[in-house]
N, C-alpha and C positions, 0 to 999 in steps of 0.2 A: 401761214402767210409770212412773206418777207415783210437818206438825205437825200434831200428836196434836189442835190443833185441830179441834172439829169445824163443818162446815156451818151456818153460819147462815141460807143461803137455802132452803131448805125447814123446812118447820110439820110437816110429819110423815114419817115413814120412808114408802122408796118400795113403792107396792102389789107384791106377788109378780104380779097381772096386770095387764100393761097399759092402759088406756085404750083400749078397742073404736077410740072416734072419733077417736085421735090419729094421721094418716097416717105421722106420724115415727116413732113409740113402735110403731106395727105390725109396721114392720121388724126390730126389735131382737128379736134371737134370747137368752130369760132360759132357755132349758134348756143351755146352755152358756157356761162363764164367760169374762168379757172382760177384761184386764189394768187396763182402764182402770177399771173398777170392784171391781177385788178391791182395786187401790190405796187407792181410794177410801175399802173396807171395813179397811183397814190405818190411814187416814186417820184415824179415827173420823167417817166422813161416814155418809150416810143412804141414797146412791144405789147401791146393789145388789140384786141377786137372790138366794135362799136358795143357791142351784147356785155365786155369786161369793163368799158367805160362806162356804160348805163346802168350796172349793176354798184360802178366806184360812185358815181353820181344820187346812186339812191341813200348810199349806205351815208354819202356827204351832207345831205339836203336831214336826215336825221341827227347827224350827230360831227358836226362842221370838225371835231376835233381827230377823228380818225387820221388825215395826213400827219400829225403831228406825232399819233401813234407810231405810225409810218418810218418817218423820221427818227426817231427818240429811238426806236429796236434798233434800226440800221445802224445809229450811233453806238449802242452798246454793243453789234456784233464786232463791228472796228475795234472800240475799248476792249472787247476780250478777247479778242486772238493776236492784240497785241501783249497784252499780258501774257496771254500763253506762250508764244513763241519768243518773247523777252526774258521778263522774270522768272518764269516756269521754266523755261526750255524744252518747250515740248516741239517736236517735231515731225506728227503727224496727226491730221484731222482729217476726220470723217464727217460732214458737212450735210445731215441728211434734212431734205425739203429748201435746197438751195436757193427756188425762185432762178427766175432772168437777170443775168448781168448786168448789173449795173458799173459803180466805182466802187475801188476799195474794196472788191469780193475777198473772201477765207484766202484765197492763196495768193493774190497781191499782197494784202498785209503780211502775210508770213514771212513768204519771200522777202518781202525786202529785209526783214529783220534778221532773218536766216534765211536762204539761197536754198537750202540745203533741205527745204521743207516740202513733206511730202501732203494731197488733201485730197481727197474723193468727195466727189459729190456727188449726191441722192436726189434723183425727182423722180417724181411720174407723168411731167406733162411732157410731148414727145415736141412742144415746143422749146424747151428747155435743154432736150439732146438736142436738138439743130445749132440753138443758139451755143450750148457747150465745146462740140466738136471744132467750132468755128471758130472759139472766143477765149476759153479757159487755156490758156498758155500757160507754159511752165519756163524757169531758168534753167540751164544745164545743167546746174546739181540737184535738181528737185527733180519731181515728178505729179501730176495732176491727171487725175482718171474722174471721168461719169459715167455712172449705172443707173441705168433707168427704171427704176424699181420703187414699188409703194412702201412706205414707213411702217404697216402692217405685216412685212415680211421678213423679219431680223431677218432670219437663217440665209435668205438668200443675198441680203444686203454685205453681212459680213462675210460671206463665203466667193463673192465677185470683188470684194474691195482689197479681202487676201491678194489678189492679183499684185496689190500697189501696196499696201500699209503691212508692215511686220507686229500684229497682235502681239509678241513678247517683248514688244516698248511702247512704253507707255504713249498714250492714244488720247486725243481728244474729241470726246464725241459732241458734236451740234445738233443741236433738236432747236430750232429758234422761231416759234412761232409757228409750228408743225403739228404739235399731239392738240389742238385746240380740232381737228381734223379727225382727230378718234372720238369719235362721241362715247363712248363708254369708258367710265375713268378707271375702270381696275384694267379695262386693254392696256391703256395706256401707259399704266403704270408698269404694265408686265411686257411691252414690249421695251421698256427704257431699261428693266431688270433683264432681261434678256441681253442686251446689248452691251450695257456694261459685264454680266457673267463674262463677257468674252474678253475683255481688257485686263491689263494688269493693273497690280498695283501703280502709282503712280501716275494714274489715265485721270481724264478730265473729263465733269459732264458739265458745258455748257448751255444753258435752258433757259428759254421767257415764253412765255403763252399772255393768250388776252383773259382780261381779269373781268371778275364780276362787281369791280367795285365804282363803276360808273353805271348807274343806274341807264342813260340816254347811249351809252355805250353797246348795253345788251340787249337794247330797245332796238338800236339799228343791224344788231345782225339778225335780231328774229326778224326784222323784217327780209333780210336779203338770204336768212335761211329758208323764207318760208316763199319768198316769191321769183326766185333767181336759177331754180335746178341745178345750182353746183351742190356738190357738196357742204353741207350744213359745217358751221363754225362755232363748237363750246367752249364760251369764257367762261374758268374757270378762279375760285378763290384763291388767295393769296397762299392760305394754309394748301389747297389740294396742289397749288403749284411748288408747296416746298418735300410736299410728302412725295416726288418725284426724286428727290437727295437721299429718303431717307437710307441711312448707314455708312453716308460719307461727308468727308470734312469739308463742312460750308465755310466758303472764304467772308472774310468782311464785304461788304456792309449784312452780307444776307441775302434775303428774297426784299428786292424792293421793287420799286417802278424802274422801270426799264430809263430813264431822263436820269434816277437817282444810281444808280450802279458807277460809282467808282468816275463820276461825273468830274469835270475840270473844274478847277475857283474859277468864277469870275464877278465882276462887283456888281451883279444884281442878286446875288443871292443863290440860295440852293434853287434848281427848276422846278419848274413845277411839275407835280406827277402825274402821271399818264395812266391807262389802264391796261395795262403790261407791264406784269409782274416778271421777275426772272434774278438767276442767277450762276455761280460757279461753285463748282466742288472739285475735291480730291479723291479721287478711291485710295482710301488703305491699304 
């Protein structure tokens, strides 16, 4: 799953039916909700179906703080690809479970900071290729690719992103709110080992998933795991979200809440924490 900001790139909310003549938009199954647009609907964006709002709606009436989750990741994906592409200097991301465009995506922050930045993005919803090919712009000296590919299949991920990303520099990978999708955690764990095998030294994994530390948190996804036929969503513990690092160098603060990652001063104090955990590394 992917600020309260809403979409500026669409002029009106999305029709409940699709576009007869759009071959992309035909695919897309609106009688069952997709993560990547309930987010969306959590977002205050425009790109959902009634079935994606009714599913945001359930998940809200359990556990009112979920937008906030919403918000607080979205913040910290900003917070870290501007470190990356600042401080780091890193200048290319692999952005896999992207979600629908909102403000502030992986390669707007880049770019501005560096021009010269390259990012592919990974989904599987074929709403997400429509909205991509239309929306994900790039600067002249960058470059911006989407594959439409499930987070289940490195080999094919990295092998179509070669197209765009030079694997012998250093690479940042995005998993944000994405392996919570794998319900089995050693997959999980062995498709993020996969994926870095492929980077060099000097590559980045950054990562947050939902946590199990809000009791009314994990109340509301069984419910919308159990009554929604999308794909099921496992929050997972702080520690199994850090054993996703293990053997590379965790930046400060750590694994925290997604609100506390590298968070602004301001005079009310530290935020408060959310249940999305995550963090930054180095590979060796």
């Amino acid at each position: 799953m992917r600020s309260s900001l809403r979409s500026d790139h669409s002029e009106a909310p999305m029709s409940d039916t699709p576009p007869a003549d759009d071959p992309g938009v035909r695919r897309i199954d609106s009688s069952v909700p997709h993560s990547a647009r309930v987010w969306n609907y959590f977002l205050g964006g425009k790109d959902h179906y009634p079935v994606d709002r009714e599913a945001g709606e359930r998940i809200r009436a359990v556990f009112p703080g979920m937008v906030d989750i919403a918000r607080q990741s979205r913040q910290m994906l900003v917070r870290t690809v501007g470190y990356l592409a600042g401080e780091a200097g890193i200048r290319q991301f692999l952005d896999i479970g992207t979600g629908l465009p909102t403000v502030d995506n992986t390669h707007e922050v880049a770019q501005r900071l560096a021009p010269a930045s390259r990012i592919v993005y990974v989904d599987n919803d074929p709403l997400v290729l429509v909205h991509a090919q239309a929306l994900l712009t790039s600067t002249p000296e960058g470059a911006t690719d989407y594959i439409e590919a499930d987070v289940r299949d490195p080999g094919r991920i990295l092998r179509e992103a070669a197209r765009t990303l030079d694997f012998e520099r250093p690479t940042a990978l995005m998993l944000m709110g994405i392996l919570g999708l794998v319900a089995d955690y050693d997959e999980a764990r062995d498709i993020v080992s996969r994926l870095l095998a492929a980077l060099p030294s000097g590559s980045y994994l950054a990562l947050y998933d939902g946590s199990d530390t809000d009791p009314a948190y994990v109340e509301a996804l069984g419910r919308y795991n159990a009554g929604s036929g999308a794909t099921p969503y496992t929050p997972r513990s702080p520690e199994q979200i850090e054993g996703y690092f293990t053997g590379l160098e965790l930046l400060e603060p750590g694994i925290v809440s997604v609100s506390r990652w590298r968070s602004e001063d301001n005079p009310w104090g530290e935020p408060r924490e959310v249940a999305c955990f995550g963090g930054v590394a180095r590979k060796l």
